[in-house]
C-alpha positions as CSV (number, residue, x, y, z in Angstrom):
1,X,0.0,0.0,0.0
2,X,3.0,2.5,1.3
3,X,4.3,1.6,-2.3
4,X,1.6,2.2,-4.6
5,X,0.6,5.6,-2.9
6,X,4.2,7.0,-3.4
7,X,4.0,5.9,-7.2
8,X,0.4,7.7,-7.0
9,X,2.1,11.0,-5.6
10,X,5.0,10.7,-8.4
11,X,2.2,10.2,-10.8
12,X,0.5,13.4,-9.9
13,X,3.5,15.4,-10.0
14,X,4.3,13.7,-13.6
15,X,0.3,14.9,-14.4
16,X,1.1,18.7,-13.4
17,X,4.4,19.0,-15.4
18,X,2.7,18.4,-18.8
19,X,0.9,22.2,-18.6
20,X,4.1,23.2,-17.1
21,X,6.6,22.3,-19.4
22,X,3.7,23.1,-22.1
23,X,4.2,26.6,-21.0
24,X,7.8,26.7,-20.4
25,X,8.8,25.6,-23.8
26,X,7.1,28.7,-25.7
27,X,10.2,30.6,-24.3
28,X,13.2,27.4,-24.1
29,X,13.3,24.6,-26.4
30,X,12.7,21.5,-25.6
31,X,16.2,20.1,-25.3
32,X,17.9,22.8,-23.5
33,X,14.9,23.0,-21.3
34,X,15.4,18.7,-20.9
35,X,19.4,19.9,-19.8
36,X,18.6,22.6,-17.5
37,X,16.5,20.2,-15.7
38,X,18.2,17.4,-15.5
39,X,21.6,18.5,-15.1
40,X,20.4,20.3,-11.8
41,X,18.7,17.4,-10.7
42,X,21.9,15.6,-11.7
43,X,24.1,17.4,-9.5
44,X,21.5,17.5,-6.7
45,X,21.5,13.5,-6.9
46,X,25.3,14.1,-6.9
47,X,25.4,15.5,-3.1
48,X,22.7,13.3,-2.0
49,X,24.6,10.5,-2.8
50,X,27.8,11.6,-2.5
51,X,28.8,8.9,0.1
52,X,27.7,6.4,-2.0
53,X,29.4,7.0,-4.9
54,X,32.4,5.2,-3.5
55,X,30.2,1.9,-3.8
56,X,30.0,2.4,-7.6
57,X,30.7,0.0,-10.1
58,X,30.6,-1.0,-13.9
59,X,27.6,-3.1,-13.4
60,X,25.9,-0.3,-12.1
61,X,27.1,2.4,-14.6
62,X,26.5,0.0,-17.4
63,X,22.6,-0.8,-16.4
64,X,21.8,3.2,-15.5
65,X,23.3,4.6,-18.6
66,X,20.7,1.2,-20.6
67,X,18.2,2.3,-18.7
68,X,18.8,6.5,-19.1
69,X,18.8,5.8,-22.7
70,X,15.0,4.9,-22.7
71,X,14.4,7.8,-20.1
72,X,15.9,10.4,-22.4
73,X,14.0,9.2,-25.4
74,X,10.5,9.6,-23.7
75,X,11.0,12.4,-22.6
76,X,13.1,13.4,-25.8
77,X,9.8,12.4,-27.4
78,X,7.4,14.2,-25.0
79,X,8.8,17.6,-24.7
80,X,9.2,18.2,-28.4
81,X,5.8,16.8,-29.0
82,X,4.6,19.4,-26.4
83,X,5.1,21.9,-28.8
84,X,2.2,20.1,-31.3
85,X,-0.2,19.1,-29.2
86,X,-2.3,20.0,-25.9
87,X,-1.2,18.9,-22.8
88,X,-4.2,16.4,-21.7
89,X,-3.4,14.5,-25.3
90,X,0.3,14.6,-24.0
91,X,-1.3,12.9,-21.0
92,X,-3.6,10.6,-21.9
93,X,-1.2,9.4,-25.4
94,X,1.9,9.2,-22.5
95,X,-0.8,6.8,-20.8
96,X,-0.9,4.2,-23.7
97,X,2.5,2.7,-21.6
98,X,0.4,1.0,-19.0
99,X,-1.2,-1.2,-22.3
100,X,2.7,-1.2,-23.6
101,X,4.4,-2.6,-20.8
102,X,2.7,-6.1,-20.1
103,X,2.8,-7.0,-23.8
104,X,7.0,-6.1,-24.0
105,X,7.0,-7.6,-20.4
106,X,5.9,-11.0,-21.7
107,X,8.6,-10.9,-24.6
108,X,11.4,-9.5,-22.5
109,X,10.8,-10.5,-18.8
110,X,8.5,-14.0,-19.6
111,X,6.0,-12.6,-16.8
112,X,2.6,-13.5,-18.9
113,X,-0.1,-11.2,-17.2
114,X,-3.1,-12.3,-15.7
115,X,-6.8,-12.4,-16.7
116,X,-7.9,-9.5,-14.7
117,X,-4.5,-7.6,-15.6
118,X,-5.7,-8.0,-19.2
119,X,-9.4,-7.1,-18.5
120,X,-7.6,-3.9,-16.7
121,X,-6.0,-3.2,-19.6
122,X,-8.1,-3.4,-22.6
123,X,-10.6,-1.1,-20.0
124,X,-7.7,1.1,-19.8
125,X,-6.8,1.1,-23.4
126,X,-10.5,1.8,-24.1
127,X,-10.5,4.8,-21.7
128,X,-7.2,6.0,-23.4
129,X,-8.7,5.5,-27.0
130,X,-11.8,7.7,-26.0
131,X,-9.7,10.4,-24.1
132,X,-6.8,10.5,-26.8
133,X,-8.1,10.0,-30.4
134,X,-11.2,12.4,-32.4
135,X,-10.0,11.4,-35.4
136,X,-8.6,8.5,-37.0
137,X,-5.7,10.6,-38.3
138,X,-3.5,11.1,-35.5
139,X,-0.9,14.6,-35.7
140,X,2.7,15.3,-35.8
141,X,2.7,15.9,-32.2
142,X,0.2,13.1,-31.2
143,X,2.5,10.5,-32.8
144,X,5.7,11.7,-31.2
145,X,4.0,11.2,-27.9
146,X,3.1,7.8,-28.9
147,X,7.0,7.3,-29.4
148,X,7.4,8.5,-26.2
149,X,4.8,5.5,-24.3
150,X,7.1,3.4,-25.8
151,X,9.7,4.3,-24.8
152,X,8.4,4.9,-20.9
153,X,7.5,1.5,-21.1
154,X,10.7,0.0,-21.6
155,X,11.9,2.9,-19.1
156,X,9.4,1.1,-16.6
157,X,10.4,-2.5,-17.5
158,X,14.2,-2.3,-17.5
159,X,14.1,-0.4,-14.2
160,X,11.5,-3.4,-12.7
161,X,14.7,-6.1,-13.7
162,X,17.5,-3.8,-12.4
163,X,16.5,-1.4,-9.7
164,X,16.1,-4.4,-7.2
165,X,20.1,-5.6,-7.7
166,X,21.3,-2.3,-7.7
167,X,21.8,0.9,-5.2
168,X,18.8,3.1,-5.4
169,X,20.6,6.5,-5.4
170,X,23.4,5.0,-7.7
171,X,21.1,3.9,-10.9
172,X,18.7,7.3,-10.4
173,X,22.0,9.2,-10.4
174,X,23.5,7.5,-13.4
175,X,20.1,7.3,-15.3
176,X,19.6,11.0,-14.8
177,X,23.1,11.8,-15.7
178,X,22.6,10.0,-18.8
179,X,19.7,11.8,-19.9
180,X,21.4,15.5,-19.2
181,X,24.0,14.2,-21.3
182,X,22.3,13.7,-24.2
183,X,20.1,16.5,-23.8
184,X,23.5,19.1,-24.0
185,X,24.5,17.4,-26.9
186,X,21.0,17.9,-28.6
187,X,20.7,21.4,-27.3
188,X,23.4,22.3,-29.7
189,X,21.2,22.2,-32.4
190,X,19.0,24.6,-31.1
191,X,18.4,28.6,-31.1
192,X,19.0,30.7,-27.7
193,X,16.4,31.4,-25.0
194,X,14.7,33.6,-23.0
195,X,15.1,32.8,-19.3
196,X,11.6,33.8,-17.1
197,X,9.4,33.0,-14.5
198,X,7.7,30.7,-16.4
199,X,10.6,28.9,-16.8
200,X,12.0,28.8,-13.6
201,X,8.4,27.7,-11.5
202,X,8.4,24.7,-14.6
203,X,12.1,23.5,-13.3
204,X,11.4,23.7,-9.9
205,X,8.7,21.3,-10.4
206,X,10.0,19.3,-12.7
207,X,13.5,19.1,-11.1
208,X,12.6,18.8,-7.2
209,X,9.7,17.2,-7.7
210,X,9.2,14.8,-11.0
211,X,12.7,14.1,-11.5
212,X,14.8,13.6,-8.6
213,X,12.1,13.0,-5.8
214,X,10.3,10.8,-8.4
215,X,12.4,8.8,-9.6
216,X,14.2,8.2,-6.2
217,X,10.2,6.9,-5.1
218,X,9.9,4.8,-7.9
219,X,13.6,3.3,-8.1
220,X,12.7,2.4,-4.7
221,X,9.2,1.1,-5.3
222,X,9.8,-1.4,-7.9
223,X,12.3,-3.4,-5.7
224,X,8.8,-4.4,-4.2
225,X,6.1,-3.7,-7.2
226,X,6.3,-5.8,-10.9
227,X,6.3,-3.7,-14.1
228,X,3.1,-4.1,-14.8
229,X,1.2,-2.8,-11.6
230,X,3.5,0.4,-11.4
231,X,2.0,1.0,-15.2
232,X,-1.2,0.0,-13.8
233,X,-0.8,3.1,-11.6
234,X,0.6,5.3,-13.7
235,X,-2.2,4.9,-15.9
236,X,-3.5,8.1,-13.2
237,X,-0.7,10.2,-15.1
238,X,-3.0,11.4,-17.9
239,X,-6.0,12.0,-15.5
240,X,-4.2,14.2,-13.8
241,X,-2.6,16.1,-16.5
242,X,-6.3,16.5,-17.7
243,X,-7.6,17.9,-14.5
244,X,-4.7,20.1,-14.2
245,X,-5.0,21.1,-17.6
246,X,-8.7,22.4,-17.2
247,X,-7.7,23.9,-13.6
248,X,-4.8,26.1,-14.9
249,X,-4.9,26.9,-18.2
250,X,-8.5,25.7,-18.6
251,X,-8.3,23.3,-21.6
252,X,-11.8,21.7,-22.2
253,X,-12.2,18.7,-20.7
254,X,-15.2,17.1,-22.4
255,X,-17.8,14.7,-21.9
256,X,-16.1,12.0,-24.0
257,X,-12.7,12.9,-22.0
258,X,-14.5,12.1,-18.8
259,X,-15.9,9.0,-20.0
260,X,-12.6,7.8,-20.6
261,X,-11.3,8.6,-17.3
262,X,-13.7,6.5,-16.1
263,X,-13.1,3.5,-18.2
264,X,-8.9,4.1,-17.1
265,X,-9.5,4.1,-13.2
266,X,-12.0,0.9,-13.5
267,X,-10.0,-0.8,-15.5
268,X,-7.3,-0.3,-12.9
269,X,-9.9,-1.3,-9.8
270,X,-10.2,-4.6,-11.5
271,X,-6.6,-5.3,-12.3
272,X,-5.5,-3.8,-8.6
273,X,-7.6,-6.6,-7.0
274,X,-6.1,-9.1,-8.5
275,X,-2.8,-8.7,-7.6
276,X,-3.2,-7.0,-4.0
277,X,-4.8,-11.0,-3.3
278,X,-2.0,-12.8,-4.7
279,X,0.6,-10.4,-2.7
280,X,-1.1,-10.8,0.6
281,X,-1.3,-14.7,0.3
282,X,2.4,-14.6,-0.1
């Protein structure tokens, strides 16, 4: 339970940053925003685990910097695609990585999901299909986000077979390192930037709270929850991207997109209840 509410609360956080970073970026571009953030959070993760860093080794380098590679590329894929599309679509597209992940974790990980996992899913997929797609034609920006579920999916199942062998604040460190990395090296490509308050309010929330607290919490939690329940629960991500959305920059938030946040969080009911009885019998 302690688990799955702190992967709620990263989820939440994850939710708010798509209107932020929607904002931010019509005054930085993508990637330099992608390095401001997480070089800071970067060297933050630096002095939190400075201590530690004596315990580093290959193994551990080798499986962050695998690992950052599929981080940077969703969000690579997200913050560019920002720039095309509305933030709710960000969200609820983002979202299609809770129907990704069990599918890639029966080809990489052999872990064949359940009945009611699959009954969650299609519900959730459903939900997603009515929040996400008006048209059959899906956009430029649409489609990059797309790019971007896959890519969190793989994010969510490589961490699920490492993070349990390896030091919490060592992987995070090296996974966010990786992804500031490749963000300078893509933020040569692109034009100056005007520094504001905008800017600075979106990296203190994405930073502080959605990159080094989160991924900290959900290093930590998937030592103790499978790939496919944490995308079970991140599946909240584009719900609350939606609501903030309509809250603070008041994008309309219709009938059809509440149906489908309907058919998301009972599709998750009925996938949750399945697997909180076969942990509590262990």
């Amino acid at each position: 339970m302690k688990n799955d509410l702190s992967l709620l609360v990263v989820t939440f956080f994850w939710g708010l940053t798509f209107v932020t970073v929607k904002e931010a970026i019509k005054f930085i571009p993508p990637f330099n925003f992608l390095f401001c953030r997480f070089s800071i959070a970067f060297l933050l993760l630096l002095l939190i685990s400075i201590k530690k860093l004596k315990n580093m080794d290959l193994k551990t380098l080798k499986s962050g910097f695998f690992i950052g590679i599929f981080l940077f590329l969703g969000y690579a894929f997200q913050t560019v695609g920002l720039k095309y599309t509305t933030p709710a679509n960000a969200g609820f597209i983002t979202g299609l990585s809770v129907v990704i992940v069990p599918f890639l974790s029966s080809v990489i990980l052999k872990i064949k999901p359940g009945k009611n996992v699959i009954i969650g899913i299609t519900l959730a997929s459903m939900g997603l299909v009515f929040l996400s797609f008006q048209e059959f034609k899906i956009s430029y920006g649409d489609f990059l986000i797309l790019l971007c579920a896959f890519s969190f999916a793989m994010h969510i199942i490589l961490v699920g077979k490492y993070s349990p062998k390896m030091d919490t604040f060592l992987i995070t460190t090296v996974q966010i390192g990786t992804v500031a990395l490749f963000s300078l090296f893509f933020s040569f490509t692109e034009s100056s930037f005007e520094f504001n308050i905008v800017v600075l309010e979106a990296l203190i929330i994405t930073v502080v709270f959605a990159t080094v607290l989160a991924f900290l919490i959900q290093n930590a939690a998937q030592k103790h929850v499978s790939p496919t329940h944490t995308a079970l629960i991140f599946a909240m991500e584009p719900v609350f991207a939606a609501v903030c959305s309509y809250i603070i920059i008041s994008e309309v938030f219709t009938l059809r997109k509440i149906l489908g946040c309907l058919f998301i969080l009972l599709g998750m009911i009925i996938a949750e209840i399945k697997i909180n009885r076969k942990f509590f019998k262990k």
